[in-house]
C-alpha positions in Angstrom: 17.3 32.4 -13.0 18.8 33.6 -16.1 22.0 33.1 -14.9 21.9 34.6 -12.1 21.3 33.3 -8.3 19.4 34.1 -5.6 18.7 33.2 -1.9 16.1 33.5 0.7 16.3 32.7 4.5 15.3 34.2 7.8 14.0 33.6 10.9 11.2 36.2 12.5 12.2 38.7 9.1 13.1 38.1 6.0 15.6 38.1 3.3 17.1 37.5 0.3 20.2 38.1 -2.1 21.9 37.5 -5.3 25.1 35.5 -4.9 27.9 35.0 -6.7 27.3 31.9 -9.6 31.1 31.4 -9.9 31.7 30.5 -6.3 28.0 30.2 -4.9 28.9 31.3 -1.7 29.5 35.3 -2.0 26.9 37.6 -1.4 27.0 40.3 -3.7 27.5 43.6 -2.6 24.2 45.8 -2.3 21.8 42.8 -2.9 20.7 42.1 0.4 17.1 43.0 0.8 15.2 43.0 4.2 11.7 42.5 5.0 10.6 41.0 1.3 7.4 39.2 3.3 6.6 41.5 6.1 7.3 41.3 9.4 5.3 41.6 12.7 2.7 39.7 14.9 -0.3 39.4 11.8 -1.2 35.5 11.2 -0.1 35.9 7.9 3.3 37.6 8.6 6.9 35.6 7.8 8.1 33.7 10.5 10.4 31.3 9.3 11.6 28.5 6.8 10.8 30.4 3.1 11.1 28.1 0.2 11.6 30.4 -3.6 9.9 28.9 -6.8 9.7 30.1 -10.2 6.5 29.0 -11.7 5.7 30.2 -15.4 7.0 34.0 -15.4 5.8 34.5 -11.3 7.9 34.1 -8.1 6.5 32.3 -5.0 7.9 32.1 -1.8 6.2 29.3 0.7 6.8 30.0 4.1 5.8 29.3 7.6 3.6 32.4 9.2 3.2 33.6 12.5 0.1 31.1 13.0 2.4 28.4 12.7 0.1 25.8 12.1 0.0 27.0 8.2 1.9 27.2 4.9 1.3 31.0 3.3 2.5 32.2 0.3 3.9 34.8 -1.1 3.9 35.7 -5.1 6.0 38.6 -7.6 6.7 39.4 -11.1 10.3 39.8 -9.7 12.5 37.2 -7.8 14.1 40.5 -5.8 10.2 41.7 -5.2 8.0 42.8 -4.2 6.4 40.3 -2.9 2.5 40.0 -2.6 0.4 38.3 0.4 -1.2 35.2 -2.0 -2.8 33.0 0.8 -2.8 29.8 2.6 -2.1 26.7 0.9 -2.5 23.9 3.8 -3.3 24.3 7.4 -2.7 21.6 9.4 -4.9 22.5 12.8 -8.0 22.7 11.7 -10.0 19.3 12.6 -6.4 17.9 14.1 -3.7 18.8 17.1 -2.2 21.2 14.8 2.1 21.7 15.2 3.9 24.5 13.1 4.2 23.3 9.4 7.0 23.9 7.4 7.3 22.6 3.4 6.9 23.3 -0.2 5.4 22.7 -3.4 6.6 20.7 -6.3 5.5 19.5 -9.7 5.8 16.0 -10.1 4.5 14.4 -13.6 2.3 17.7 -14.4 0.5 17.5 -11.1 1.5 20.1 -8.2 1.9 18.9 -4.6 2.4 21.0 -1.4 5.0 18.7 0.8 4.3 19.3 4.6 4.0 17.7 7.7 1.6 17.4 10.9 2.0 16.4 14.6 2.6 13.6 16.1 3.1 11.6 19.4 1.6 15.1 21.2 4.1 17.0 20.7 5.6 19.8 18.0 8.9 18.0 17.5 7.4 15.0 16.1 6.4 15.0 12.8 5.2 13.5 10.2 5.6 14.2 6.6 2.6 14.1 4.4 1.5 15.7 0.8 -1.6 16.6 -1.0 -2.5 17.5 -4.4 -2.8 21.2 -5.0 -4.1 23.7 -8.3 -1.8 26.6 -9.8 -4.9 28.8 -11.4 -4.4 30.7 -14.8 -4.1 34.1 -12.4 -1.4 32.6 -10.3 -3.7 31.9 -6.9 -3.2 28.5 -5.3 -6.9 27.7 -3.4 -6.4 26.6 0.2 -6.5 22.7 0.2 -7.8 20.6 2.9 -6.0 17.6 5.1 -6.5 14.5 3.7 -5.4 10.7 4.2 -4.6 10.4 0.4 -0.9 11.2 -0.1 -0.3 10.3 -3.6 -3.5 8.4 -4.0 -6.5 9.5 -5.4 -9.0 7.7 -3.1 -8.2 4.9 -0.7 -9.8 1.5 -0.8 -11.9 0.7 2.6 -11.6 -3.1 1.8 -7.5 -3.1 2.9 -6.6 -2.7 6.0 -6.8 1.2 6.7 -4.0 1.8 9.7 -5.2 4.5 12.0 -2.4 6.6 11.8 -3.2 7.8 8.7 -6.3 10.3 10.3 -6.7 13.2 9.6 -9.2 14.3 11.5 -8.5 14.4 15.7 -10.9 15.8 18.1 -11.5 16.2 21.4 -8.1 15.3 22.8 -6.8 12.3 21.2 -4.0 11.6 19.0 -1.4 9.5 17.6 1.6 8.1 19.3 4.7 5.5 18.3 4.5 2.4 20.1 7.4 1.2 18.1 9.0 1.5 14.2 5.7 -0.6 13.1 2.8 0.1 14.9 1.1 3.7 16.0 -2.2 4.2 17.4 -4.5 6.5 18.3 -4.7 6.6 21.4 -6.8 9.0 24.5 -10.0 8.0 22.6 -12.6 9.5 25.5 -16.2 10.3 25.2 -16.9 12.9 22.0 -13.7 12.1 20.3 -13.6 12.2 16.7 -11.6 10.5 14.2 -11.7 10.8 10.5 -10.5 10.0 7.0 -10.5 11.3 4.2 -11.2 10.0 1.3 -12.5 6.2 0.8 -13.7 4.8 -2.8 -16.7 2.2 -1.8 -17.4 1.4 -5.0 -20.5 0.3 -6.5 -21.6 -2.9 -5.5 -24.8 -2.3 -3.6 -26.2 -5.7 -4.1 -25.8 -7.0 -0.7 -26.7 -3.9 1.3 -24.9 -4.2 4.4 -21.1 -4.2 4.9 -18.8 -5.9 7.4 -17.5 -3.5 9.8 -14.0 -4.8 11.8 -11.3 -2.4 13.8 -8.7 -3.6 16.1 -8.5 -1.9 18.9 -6.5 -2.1 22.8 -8.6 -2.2 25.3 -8.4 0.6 27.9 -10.6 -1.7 30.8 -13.5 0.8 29.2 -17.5 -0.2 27.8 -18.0 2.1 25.3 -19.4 2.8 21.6 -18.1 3.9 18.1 -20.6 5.9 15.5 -19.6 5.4 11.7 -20.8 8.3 9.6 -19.9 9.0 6.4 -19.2 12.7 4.9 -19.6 14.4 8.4 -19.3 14.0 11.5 -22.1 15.9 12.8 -24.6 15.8 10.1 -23.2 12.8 7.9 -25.1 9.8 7.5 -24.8 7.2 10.1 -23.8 3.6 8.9 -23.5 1.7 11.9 -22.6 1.7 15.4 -20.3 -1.1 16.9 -19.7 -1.7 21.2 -16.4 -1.3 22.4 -15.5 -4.3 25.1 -12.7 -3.8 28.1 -9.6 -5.7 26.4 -7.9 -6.0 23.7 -10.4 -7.3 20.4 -11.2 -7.2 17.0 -14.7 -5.4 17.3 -17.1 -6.4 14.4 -20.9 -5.2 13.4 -22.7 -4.9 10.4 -23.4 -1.9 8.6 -25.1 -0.7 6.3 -23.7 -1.1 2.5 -22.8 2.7 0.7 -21.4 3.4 -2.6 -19.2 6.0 -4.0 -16.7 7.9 -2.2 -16.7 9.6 1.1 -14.8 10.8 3.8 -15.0 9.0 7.3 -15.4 9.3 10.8 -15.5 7.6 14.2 -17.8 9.3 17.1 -17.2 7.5 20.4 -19.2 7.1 23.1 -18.6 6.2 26.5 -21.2 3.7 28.1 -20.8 4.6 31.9 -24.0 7.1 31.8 -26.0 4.1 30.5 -24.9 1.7 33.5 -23.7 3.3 36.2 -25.3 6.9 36.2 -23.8 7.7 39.7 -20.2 6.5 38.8 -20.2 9.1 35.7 -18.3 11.6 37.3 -16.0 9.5 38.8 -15.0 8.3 34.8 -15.4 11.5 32.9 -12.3 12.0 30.7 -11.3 8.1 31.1 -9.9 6.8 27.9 -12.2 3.7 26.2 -9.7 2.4 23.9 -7.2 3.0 21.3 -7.6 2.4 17.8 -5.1 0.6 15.8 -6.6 0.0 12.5 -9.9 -1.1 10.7 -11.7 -2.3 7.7 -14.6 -3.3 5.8 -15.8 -6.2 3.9 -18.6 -7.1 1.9 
């Protein structure tokens, strides 16, 4: 920054210095600077993996907070500080199994993007890198964005085969695992688990009013039920229902025919309570399938 050179690491606390342009490697003497995001057990306080950016005449630092599920951020007028609490950009635990988070945001082609990643496979040290379209205001604030299945694109198209890896809503206990390089799932799909995406362009072809409805799925040796809803899960519209057999299938039903764009979501429903009431207890928790990938067709 105007010839000059700075770094920022830490781990628990932060820091930062100027170093030395000619050899990029000597710390400067008297530059070192503790604490420039404060420290402690707050949500918001530094934890680790701070990532500087310059943006107009303001200094950010993105960093991973103590509720490690987030990306905060930090702004000044200064790149030694000090530096302001700004807010959080992306959470990634919200509606999903929510890991820690660590990324950044960068400016590609006028557009700003917050580069992160979310869990995977169960567990905190798989993950997945993912991005979402973020706003720089006039006053320097970045609004908190939401989760999305997007990545670059503006909306998705729910007449191409939508893999179901790409959720990004998981609730009630299941999630997404490898089977190999190729093909992940979602898989521990039991009674009252959700799965959504977000966000699907249907067009505007409303002449034939109902859609085709198809999802592969692995059978679990389960009878159950998905709801399709559009917009929410609890209180969105619901656009069809389709039965969930014990093997592996291609489940189909018709649905009803939308337009414009929405997000989506999957409601399932176990079907032991409607055959077998006094076997229920026996099956409470016991997956019904895993999902593999769906789409629709007019």
């Amino acid at each position: 920054d105007d010839g000059r050179v700075y770094i920022y690491w830490g781990f628990e606390r932060s820091y930062m210095a100027e170093i030395n342009p000619e050899n990029m490697c000597e710390i400067l003497p008297g530059s070192v600077r503790k604490d420039i995001i404060p420290a402690g057990n707050g949500p918001s306080d530094f934890y680790e993996a701070c990532s500087p950016r310059k943006i107009g005449d303001r200094y950010y630092l993105i960093y991973s907070p103590r509720k490690g599920s987030r990306l905060d951020y930090a702004v000044s007028k200064s790149p030694t500080g000090p530096f302001e609490y700004g807010g959080t950009i992306i959470d990634n635990g919200v509606d999903y199994p929510g890991g820690n988070n660590h990324g950044s945001i960068c400016n590609i082609n006028g557009q700003w993007y917050i580069f992160y990643h979310r869990m995977t496979n169960n567990s905190v040290f798989s993950r997945r890198a993912c991005v979402e379209r973020i706003e720089i205001l006039d006053d320097g604030r970045i609004p908190q964005v939401e989760m999305t299945s997007l990545g670059f694109e503006g909306s998705l198209s729910p007449y191409r085969y939508v893999p179901a890896d790409i959720a990004c809503v998981l609730k009630g206990g299941c999630y997404i695992t490898e089977r190999n390089i190729f093909q992940r799932a979602v898989v521990n799909i039991t009674d009252g688990c959700v799965i959504g995406f977000k966000y699907f362009d249907f067009g505007e072809d409303y002449s034939s009013r109902t859609m085709e409805f198809s999802a592969k799925i692995r059978g679990c040796g389960a009878r159950g039920q998905v709801r399709i809803l559009i917009d929410d899960w609890k209180e969105g519209m619901e656009i069809g229902r389709c039965d969930i057999g014990l093997d592996d299938s291609i489940i189909y039903s018709a649905v009803r025919c939308v337009t414009g764009r929405h997000a989506l979501y999957f409601v399932f429903e176990d079907k032991y309570g409607d055959v077998w009431d006094f076997a229920k207890p026996g099956f409470e928790n016991r997956p019904i399938c895993e999902l593999e990938g769906f789409v629709f067709s007019k």
